[in-house]
FIKOLFI-761040 format. One record per residue (C-alpha): residue number from 1; residue in three letters; x, y negated, z negated. Coordinates in steps of 0.1 Angstrom, whole numbers, plus 5000, padded with zeros to 4 digits. Layout:
<rs>
seq->NUM; type->ALA; px->X; py->Y; pz->Z
...
</rs>
This chain:
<rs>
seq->1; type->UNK; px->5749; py->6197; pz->3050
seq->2; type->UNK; px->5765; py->6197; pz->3019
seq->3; type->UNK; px->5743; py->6211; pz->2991
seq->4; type->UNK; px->5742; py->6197; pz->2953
seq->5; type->UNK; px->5730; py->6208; pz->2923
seq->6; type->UNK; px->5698; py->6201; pz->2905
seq->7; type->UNK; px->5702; py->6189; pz->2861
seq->8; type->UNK; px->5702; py->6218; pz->2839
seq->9; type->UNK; px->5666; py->6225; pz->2821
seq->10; type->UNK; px->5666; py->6232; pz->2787
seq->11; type->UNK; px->5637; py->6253; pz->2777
seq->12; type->UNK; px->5629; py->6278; pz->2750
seq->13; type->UNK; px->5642; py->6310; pz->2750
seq->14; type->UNK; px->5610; py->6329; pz->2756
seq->15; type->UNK; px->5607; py->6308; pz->2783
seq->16; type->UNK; px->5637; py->6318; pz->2801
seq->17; type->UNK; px->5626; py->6356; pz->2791
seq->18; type->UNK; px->5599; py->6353; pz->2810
seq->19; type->UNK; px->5611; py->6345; pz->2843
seq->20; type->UNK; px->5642; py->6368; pz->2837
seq->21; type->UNK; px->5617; py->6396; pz->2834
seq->22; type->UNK; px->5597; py->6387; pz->2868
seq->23; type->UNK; px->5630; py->6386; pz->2886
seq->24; type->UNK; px->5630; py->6409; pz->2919
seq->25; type->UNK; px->5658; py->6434; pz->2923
seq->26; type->UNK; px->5693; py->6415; pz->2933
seq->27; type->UNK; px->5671; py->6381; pz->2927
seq->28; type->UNK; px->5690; py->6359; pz->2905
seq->29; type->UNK; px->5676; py->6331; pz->2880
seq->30; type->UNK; px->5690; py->6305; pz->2900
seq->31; type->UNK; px->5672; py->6320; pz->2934
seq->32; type->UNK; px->5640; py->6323; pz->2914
seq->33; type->UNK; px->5646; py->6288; pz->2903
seq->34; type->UNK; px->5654; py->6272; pz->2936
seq->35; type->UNK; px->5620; py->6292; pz->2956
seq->36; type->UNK; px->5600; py->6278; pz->2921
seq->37; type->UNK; px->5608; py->6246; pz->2931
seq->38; type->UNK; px->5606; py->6251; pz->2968
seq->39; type->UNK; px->5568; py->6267; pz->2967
seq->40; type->UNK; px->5560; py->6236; pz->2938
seq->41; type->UNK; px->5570; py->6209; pz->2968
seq->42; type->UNK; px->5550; py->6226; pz->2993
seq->43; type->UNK; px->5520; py->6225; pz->2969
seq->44; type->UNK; px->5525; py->6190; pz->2963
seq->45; type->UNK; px->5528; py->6180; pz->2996
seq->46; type->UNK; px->5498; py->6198; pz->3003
seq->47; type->UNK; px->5475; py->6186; pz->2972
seq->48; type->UNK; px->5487; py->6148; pz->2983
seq->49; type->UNK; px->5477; py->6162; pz->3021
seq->50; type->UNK; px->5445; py->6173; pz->3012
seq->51; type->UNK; px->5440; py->6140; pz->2991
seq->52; type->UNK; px->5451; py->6117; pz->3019
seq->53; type->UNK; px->5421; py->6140; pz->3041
seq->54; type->UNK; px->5394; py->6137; pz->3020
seq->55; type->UNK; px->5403; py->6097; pz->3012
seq->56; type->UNK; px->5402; py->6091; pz->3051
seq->57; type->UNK; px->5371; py->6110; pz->3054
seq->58; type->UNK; px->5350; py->6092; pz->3026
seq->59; type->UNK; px->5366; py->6058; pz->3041
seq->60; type->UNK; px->5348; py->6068; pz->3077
seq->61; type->UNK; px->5317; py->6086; pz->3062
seq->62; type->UNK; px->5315; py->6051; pz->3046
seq->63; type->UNK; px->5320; py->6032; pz->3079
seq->64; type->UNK; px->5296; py->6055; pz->3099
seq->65; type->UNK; px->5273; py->6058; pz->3074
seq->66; type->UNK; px->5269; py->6092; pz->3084
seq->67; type->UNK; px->5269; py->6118; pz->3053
seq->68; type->UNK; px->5257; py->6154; pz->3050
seq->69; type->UNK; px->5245; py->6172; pz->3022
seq->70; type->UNK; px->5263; py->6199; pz->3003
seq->71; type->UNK; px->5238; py->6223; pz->3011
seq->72; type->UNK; px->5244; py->6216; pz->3050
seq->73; type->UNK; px->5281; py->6218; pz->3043
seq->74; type->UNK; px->5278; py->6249; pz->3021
seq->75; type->UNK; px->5254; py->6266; pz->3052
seq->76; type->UNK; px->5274; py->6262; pz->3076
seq->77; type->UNK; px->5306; py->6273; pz->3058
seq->78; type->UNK; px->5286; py->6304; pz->3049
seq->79; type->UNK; px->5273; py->6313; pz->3087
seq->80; type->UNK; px->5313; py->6304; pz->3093
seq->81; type->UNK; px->5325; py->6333; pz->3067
seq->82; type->UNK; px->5293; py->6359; pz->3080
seq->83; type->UNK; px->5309; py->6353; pz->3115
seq->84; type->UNK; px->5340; py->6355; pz->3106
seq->85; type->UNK; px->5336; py->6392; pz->3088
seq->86; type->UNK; px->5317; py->6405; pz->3118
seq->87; type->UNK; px->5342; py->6399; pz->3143
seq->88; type->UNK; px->5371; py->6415; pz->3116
seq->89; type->UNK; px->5383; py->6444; pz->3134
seq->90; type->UNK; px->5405; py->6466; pz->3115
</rs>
């Protein structure tokens, strides 16, 4: 596949400072740039991901009538995490 290039960004010079001074060793601005807008798609796609979940989930907790409480939900996330540490072997 052919690749093509993305419109300049203007932005102020402190700006560009600032992610010239988080640069790894033999990274270059334009490899920073392109994983910048790499990791932002992936959050975006997950955010809209997580939306679309959560939209589905009100739509059937709305059909089913069937709710639970945040304290239920928050209990059993908890005995989830207590389980989860006691079976962490290191």
């Amino acid at each position: 596949m052919k690749s093509s290039t993305i419109p300049s960004v203007r932005v102020e010079p402190e700006l560009r400072q600032a992610a010239e001074n988080v640069l790894r060793d033999g990274e270059t601005l334009s490899n920073f740039m392109e994983e910048s807008l790499r990791a932002g798609i992936r959050h975006r796609k997950a955010q809209q991901e997580f939306i679309t979940r959560g939209l589905a989930s009100r739509d059937e907790a709305r059909q089913t009538g069937e709710y639970f409480s945040a304290k239920a939900v928050f209990d059993e996330l908890s005995g989830m995490l207590t389980s989860a540490e006691k079976n962490d072997v290191r």
